[in-house]
C-alpha positions in Angstrom: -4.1 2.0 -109.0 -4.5 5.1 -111.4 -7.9 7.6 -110.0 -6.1 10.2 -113.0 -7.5 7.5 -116.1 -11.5 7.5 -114.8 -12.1 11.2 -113.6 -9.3 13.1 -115.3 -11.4 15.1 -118.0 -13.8 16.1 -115.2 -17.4 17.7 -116.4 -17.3 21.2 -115.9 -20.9 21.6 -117.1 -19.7 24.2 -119.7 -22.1 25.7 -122.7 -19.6 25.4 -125.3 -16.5 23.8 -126.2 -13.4 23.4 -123.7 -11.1 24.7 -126.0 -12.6 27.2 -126.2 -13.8 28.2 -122.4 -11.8 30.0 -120.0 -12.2 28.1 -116.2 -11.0 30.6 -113.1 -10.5 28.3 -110.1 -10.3 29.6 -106.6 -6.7 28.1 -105.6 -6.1 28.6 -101.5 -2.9 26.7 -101.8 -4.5 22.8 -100.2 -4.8 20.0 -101.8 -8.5 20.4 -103.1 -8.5 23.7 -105.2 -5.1 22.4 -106.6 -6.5 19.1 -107.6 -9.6 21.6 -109.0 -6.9 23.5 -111.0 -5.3 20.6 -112.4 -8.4 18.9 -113.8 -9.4 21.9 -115.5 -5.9 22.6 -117.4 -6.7 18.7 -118.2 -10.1 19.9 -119.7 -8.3 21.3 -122.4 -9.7 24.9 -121.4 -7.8 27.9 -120.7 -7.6 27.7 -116.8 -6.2 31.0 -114.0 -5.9 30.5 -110.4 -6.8 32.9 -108.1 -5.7 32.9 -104.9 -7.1 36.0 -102.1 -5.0 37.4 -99.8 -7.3 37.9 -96.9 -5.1 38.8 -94.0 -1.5 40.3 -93.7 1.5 38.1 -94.6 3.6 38.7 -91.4 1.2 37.7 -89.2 0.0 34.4 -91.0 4.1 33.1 -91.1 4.0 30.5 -89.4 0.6 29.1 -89.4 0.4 26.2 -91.2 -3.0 24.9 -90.9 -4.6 28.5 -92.2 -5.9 29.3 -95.5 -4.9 32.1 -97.5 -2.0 33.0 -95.5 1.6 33.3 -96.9 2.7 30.0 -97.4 -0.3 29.2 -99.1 -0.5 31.5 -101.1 3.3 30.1 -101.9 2.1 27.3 -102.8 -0.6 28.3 -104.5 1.8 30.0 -107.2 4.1 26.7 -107.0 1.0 24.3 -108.4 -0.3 26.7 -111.1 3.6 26.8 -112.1 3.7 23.3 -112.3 0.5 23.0 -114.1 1.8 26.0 -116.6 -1.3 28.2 -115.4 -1.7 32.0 -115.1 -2.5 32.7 -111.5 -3.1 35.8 -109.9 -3.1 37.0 -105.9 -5.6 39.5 -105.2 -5.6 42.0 -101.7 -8.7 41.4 -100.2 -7.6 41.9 -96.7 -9.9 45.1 -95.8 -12.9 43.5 -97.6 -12.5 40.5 -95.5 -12.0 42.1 -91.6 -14.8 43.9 -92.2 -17.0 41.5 -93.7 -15.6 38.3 -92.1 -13.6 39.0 -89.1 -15.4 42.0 -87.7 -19.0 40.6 -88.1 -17.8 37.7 -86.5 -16.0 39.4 -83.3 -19.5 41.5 -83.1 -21.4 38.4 -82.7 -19.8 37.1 -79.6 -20.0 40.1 -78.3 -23.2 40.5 -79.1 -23.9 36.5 -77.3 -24.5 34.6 -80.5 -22.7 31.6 -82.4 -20.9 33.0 -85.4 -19.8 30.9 -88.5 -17.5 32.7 -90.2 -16.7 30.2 -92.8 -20.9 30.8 -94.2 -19.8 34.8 -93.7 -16.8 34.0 -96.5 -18.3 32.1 -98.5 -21.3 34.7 -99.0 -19.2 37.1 -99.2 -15.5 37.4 -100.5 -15.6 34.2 -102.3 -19.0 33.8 -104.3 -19.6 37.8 -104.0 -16.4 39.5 -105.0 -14.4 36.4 -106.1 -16.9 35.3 -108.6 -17.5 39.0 -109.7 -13.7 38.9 -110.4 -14.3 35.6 -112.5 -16.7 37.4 -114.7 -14.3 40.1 -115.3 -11.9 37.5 -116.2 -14.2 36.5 -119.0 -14.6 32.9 -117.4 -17.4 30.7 -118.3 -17.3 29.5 -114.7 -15.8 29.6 -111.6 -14.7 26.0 -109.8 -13.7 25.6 -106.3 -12.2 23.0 -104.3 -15.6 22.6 -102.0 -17.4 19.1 -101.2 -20.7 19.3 -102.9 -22.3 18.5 -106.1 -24.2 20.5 -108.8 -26.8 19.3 -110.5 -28.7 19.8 -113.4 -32.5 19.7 -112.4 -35.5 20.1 -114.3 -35.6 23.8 -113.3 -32.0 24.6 -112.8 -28.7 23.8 -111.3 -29.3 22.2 -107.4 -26.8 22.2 -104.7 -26.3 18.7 -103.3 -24.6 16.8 -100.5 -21.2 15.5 -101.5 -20.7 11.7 -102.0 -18.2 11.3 -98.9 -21.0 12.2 -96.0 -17.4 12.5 -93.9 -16.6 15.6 -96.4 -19.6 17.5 -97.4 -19.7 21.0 -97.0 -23.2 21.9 -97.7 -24.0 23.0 -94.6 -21.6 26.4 -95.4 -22.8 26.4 -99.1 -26.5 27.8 -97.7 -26.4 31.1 -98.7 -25.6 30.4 -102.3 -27.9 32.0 -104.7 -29.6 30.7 -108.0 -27.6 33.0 -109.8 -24.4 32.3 -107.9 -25.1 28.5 -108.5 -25.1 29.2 -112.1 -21.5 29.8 -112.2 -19.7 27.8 -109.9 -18.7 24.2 -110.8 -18.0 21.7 -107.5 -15.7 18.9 -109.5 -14.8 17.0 -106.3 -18.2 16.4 -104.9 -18.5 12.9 -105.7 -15.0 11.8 -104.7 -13.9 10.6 -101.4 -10.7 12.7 -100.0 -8.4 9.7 -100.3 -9.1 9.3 -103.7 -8.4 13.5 -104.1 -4.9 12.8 -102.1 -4.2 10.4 -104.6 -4.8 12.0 -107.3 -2.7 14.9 -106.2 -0.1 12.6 -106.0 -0.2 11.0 -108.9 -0.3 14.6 -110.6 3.1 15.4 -109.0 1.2 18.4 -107.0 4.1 19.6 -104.7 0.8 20.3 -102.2 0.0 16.5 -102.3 0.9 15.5 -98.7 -0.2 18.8 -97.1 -2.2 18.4 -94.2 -6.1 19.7 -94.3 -6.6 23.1 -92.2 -8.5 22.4 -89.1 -9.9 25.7 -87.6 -11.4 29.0 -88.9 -8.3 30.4 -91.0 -7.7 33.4 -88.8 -8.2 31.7 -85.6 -5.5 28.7 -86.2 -4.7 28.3 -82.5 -8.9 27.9 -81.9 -8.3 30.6 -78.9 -11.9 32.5 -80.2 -12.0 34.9 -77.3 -8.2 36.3 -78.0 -9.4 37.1 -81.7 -12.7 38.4 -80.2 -11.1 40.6 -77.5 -8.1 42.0 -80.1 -10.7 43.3 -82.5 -13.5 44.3 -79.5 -11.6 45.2 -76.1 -14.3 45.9 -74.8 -16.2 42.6 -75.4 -14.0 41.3 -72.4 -16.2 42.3 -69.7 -16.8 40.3 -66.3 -20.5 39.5 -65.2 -22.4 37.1 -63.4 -22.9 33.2 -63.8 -26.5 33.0 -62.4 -29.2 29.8 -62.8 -32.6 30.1 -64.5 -34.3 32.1 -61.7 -31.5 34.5 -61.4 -30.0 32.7 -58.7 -26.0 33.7 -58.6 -23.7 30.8 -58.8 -20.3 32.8 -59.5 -18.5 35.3 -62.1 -17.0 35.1 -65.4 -14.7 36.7 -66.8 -16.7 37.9 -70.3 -19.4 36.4 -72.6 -16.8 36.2 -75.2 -15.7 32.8 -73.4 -18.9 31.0 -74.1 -21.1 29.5 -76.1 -24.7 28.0 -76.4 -24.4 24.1 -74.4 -21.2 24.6 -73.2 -20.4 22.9 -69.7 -16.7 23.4 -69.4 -14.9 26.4 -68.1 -18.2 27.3 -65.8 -15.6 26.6 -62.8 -19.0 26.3 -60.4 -18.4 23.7 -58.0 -21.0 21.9 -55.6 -23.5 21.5 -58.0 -26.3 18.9 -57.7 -26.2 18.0 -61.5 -23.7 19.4 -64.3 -25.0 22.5 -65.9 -24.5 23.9 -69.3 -25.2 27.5 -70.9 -28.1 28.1 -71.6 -28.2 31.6 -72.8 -26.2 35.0 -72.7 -27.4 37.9 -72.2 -25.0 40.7 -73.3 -27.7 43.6 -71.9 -26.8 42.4 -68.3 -23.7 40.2 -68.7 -24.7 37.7 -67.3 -24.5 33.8 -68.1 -27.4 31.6 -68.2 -26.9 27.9 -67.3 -29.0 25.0 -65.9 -29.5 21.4 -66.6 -29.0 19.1 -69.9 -33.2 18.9 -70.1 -33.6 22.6 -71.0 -31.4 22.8 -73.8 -34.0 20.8 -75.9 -35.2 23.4 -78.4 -38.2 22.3 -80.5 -38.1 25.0 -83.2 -36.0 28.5 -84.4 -37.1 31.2 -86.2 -34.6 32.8 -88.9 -33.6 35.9 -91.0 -32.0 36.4 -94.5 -34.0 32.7 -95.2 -32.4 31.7 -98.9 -34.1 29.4 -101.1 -33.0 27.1 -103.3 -36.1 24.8 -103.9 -39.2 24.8 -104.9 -42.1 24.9 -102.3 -41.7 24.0 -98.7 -43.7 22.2 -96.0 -42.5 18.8 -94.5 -40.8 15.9 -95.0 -37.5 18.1 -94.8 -34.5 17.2 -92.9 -32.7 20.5 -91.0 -28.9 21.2 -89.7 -27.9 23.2 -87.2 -24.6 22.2 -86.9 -22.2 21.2 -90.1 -21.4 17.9 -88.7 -24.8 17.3 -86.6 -26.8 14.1 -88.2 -29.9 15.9 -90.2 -33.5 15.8 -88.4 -37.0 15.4 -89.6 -38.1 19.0 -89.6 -41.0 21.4 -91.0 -40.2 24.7 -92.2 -43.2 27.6 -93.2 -40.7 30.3 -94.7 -39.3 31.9 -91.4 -39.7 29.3 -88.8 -38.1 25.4 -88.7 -39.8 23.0 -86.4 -37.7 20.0 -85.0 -39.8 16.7 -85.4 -37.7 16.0 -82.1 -35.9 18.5 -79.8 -32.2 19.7 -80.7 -29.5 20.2 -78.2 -27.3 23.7 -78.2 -28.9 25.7 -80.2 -27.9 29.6 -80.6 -28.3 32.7 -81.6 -26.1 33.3 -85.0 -26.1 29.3 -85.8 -27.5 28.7 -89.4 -30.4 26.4 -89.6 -30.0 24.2 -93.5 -32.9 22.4 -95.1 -32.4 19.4 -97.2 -35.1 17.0 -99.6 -32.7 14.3 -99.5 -29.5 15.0 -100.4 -30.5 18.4 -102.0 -29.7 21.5 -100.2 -33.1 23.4 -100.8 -31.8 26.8 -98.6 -31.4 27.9 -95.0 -31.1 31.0 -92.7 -29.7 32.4 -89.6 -30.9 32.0 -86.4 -32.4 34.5 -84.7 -34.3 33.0 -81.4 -35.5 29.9 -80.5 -38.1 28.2 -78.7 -37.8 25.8 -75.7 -39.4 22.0 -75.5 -40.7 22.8 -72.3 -42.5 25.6 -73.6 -43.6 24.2 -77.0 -45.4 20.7 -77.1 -44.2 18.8 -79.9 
């Protein structure tokens, strides 16, 4: 079965002829942005890749389920060749530890939930990398993201992907109106077999390579070693006590935990299995009790970005990319759960949806407990 034939002059949404356009595509050296690049050289309009190098070479040997590390960016430069492209590998590396790794190892520290993947994506790639695009004189920037963009009666709209198992709407938050203008999405409504396949069938020398699974500078997962290498002094012991202060043993740094976590507490003889429930990096000390007071009913948040047009219920909200979306209410800083989410934190993102459309979303800041708010 041929999934070239049906999809392979893929709608760019461009505002004048392909021939005569020029398509930058963000190329990461995976399957996706390489598929992207080859079904824009199909377009028929002048296509570069550009590929980021966003942390040093040496270190990333080696890691093979990372983005933007040495061998992708390899293999980056191997697709445009087959595809007869320009590409182009820009040093980004200080722009992204300060903006990426550094905010994200200051927020453990500081107790929250980072996600650095949102930090990227609001900044190096659809700040500076589309900035680039312009300077390239491209009508449009396409990346290798699951989501849609579509034309609405008062603009482009961000929408969930086809392939609910792919979408990545929940990192796409923090797009802007303006942003959305220029950036084209051409695998949101294919499933990833189907985007396998086509590499495949396009003789992509990336075809079979496996997806990256964690945060692209953390590929071992081990948060608190990144944490503590860019913040020593993040890695400091404190107290594990209950919710009336009660001590129940020592940790060995906040940087270990998160919001609803049970594992790693190491506190034996309990009654019931107990979870964190908040950190508190002015005292050091670790917060847990029971599954029950987890519940939050609602969150306030900052830096609140706004795709849509109005607000007020019959909204669904995320906290979590792969959480299942919840009835919600939302009056411009503060989302109410129409039923009480579990693990909620600090430096989460909180994303709104009519449907399938993303209409925006924002960090969270602090949220309030269903024991203390009646729904």
């Amino acid at each position: 079965m041929s999934y070239l034939a049906p999809i392979m002059l893929a709608d760019f949404q461009l505002s004048r002829p392909a021939a005569k356009a020029r398509i930058v595509v963000a190329m990461s050296g995976g399957v996706d942005s390489s598929v992207v690049a080859a079904l824009a050289a199909k377009s028929g309009a002048e296509v570069i890749g550009v590929t980021l190098q966003l942390y040093d070479h040496g270190a990333a040997v080696g890691r093979g389920k990372s983005c933007c590390a040495g061998r992708d960016i390899y293999d980056a430069r191997a697709v445009a060749e087959r595809l007869g492209i320009a590409h182009y590998v820009f040093d980004y590396e200080s722009r992204f530890r300060e903006s990426v790794i550094e905010r994200f190892a200051d927020e453990y520290a500081r107790g929250r939930t980072p996600i650095p993947c949102i930090s990227c994506n609001q900044g190096v790639k659809f700040t500076d990398l589309l900035s680039l695009a312009r300077d390239l004189g491209a009508d449009c920037l396409a990346t290798g993201h699951y989501v849609r963009r579509v034309a609405g009666a008062n603009g482009a709209e961000l929408h969930r992907a086809a392939d609910p198992a792919r979408d990545q709407s929940y990192f796409l938050f923090a797009t802007t109106r303006a942003q959305l203008d220029f950036l084209r999405f051409p695998l949101g409504g294919l499933p990833k077999p189907a985007v396998r396949a086509l590499a495949a069938e396009l003789g992509l020398p990336v075809a079979a390579k496996p997806d990256s699974q964690d945060i692209c500078f953390v590929p071992d997962g081990d948060y608190a070693r990144v944490v503590e290498k860019v913040r020593p002094e993040a890695a400091v012991p404190g107290e594990i006590v209950d919710r009336d202060g009660r001590l129940l043993g020592r940790h060995r740094g906040l940087i270990h935990f998160t919001v609803g976590q049970r594992r790693g507490l190491e506190l034996g003889g309990q009654a019931e299995p107990l979870y964190v429930l908040r950190l508190e990096p002015e005292s050091g000390r670790v917060v847990v009790g029971p599954k029950q007071a987890l519940a939050v009913r609602s969150a306030r948040l900052s830096a609140v970005n706004w795709l849509g047009e109005g607000q007020g219920e019959g909204l669904t909200a995320k906290v979590r990319s792969l959480a299942r979306p919840v009835p919600a209410r939302f009056d411009g800083e503060t989302v109410r759960f129409g039923s009480p989410e579990y693990g909620v934190s600090p430096g989460q993102a909180a994303v709104l949806y009519d449907g399938d459309r993303l209409l925006g979303g924002g960090w969270i800041e602090e949220t309030v407990a269903a024991e203390l708010e009646p729904a």
